[in-house]
C-alpha positions in Angstrom: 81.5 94.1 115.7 83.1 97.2 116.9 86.3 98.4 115.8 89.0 100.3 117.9 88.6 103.6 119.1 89.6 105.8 118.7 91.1 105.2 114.9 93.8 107.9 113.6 93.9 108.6 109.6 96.6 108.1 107.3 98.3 107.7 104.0 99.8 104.3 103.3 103.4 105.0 101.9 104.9 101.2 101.8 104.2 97.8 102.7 106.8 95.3 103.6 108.1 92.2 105.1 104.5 91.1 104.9 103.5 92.6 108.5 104.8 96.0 108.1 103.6 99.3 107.0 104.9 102.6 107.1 102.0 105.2 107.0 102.0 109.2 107.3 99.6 110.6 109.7 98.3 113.6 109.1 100.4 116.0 111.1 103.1 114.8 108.7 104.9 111.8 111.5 105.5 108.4 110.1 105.0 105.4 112.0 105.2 102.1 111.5 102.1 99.7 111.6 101.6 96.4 112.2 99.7 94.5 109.5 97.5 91.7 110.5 97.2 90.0 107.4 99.4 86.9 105.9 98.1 87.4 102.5 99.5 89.5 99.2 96.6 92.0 99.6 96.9 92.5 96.2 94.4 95.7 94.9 95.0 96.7 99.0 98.3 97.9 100.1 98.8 100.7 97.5 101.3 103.3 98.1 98.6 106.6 98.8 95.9 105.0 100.1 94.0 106.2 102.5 93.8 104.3 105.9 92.9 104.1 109.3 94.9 102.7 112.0 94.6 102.3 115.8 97.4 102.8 118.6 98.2 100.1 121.8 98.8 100.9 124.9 100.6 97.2 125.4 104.0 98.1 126.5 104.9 94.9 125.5 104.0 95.7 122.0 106.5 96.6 119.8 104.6 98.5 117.2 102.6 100.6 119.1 100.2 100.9 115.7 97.5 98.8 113.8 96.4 99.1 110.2 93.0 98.5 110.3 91.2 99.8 107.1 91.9 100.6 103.9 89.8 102.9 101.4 89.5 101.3 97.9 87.8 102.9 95.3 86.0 105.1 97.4 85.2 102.3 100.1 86.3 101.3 103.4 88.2 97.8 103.3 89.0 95.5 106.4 92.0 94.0 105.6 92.4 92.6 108.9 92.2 89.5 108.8 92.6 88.2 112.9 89.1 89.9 113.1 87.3 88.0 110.5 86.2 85.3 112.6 85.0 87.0 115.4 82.8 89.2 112.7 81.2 86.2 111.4 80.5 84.5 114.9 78.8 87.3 116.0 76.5 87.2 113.1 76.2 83.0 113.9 75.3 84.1 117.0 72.8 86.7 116.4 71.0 84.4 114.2 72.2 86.4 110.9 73.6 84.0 108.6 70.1 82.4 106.6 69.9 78.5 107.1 72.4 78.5 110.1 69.8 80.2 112.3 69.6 78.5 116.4 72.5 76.8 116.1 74.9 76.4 119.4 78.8 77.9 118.5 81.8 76.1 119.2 85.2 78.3 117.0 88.4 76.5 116.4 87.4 72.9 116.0 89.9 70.4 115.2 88.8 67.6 112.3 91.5 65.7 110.3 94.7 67.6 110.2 93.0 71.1 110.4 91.9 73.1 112.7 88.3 74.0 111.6 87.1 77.5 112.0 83.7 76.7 113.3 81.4 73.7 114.4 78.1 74.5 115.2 75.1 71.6 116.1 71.8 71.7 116.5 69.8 68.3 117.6 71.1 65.9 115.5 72.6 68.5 112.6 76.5 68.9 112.9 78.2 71.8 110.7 81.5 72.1 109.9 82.3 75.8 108.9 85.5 77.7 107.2 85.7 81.0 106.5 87.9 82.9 104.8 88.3 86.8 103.9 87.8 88.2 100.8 89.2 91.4 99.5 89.9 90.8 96.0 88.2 91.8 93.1 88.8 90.0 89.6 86.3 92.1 88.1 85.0 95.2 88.6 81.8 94.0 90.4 83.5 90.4 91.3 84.7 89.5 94.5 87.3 86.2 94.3 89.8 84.3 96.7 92.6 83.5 97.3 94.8 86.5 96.3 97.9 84.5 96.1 98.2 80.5 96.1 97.0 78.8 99.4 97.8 75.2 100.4 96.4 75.7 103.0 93.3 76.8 101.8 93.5 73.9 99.6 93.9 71.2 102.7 90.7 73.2 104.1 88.6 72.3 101.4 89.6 68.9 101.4 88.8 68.3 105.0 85.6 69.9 104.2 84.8 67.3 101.7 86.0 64.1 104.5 83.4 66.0 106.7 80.5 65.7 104.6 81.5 62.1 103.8 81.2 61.7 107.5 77.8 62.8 107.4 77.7 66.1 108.7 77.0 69.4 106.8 79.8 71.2 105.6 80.4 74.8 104.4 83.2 77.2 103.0 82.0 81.1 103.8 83.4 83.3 102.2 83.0 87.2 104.1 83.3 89.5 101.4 84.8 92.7 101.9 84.7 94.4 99.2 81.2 96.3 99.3 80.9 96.9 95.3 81.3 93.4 94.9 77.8 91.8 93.4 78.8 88.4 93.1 81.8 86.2 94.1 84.0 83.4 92.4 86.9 81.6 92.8 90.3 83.4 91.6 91.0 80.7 89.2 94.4 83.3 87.2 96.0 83.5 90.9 95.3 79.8 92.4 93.4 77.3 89.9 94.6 74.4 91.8 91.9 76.5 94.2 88.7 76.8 92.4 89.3 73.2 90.6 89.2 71.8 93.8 86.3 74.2 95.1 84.0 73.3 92.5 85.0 69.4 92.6 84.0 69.5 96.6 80.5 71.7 95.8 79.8 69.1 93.5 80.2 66.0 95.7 77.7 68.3 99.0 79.9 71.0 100.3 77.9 73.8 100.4 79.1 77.3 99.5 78.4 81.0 100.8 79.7 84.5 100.5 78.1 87.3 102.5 79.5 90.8 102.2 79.9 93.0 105.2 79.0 96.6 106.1 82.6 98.3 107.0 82.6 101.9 108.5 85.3 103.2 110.8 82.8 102.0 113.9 82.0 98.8 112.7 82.4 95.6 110.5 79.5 93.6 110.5 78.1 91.2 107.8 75.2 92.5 105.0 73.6 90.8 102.6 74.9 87.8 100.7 75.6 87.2 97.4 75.3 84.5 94.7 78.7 82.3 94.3 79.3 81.8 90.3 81.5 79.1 90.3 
């Protein structure tokens, strides 16, 4: 999908209070960003980075800013994570995600006590999908979730599980940001109440997928996938 334009560079000089950054632009100002992103972005929100951010012409806004990438290692990151849905249904829609091809696209479906990212059906095949964002790397050339510890994650993963019981197919996705990234697995050091549970519900049918995505300052849009190593 396309990204804001147009997008001004910057230097990240601080995050804080989880949705703020400060960031110098390059005429030397400093203004503050909003930061769309709940999680510790851990290996993201480093002091000097380079980033890119849009502006709002919302008068009702009251940062008038966006962070919306991050270079890591020489790489453009999309840390933001309000977008990462609407990335992944337009590749659901276009027919880009392999063995969820034709199916019809309904977001924000409520099962159990969660609100369900996606459910998609197709004659008599019902799909339960959750994504989540990715922008961690354990290793080097691993991409792994969740940066910090997520109950909520955790609930997700069980309701996953009730859905397959209930017959229909049911899948975590993970979109994987981190374009170096040749593999992904669960961050077991951060949350290992996380991948004990993720590799107990893969085990009983839920099925498993991370896809990486092709970031520039036009466009996010998901790539190739990559094997899970759980």
């Amino acid at each position: 999908m396309d990204l804001p334009a147009p997008l001004l560079e910057g230097t990240l000089l601080r995050r804080y209070k989880r949705f703020f950054t400060d960031i110098e632009l390059a005429d030397g100002r400093v203004v503050t960003a909003h930061t769309p992103n709940t999680g510790s972005m851990k290996q993201c929100a480093l002091p000097g980075s380079r980033v890119l951010i849009s502006r709002a012409d919302n008068p009702q806004r009251k940062l008038k800013y966006t962070l919306e990438l991050i270079m890591i290692s020489g790489r453009w990151v999309d840390t933001h994570t309000l977008r990462t849905n609407r990335v992944v249904e337009e590749a659901l829609r276009h027919n880009q995600i392999q063995s969820l091809e034709n199916f019809q696209v309904q977001p924000e479906y409520r099962f159990g006590e969660s609100r369900i990212d996606f459910y998609l059906h197709q004659g008599d095949v019902n799909v339960l999908l959750e994504v989540k964002n990715v922008t961690l790397c354990c290793q080097p050339e691993t991409a792994c979730f969740p940066d910090a510890v997520t109950t909520r994650g955790q609930k997700h993963l069980r309701e996953l599980l009730l859905a397959k019981q209930q017959g229909c197919r049911a899948i975590i996705f993970f979109l994987v940001q981190r374009s170096e990234a040749k593999k992904f697995s669960p961050a077991d050091a951060i949350d290992p109440e996380y991948g004990r549970l993720l590799r107990e519900v893969v085990a009983a049918g839920v099925e498993v997928l991370a896809y990486k995505t092709v970031v520039t300052p036009k466009e996010n849009r998901v790539g190739e996938p990559i094997p899970v190593v759980l």
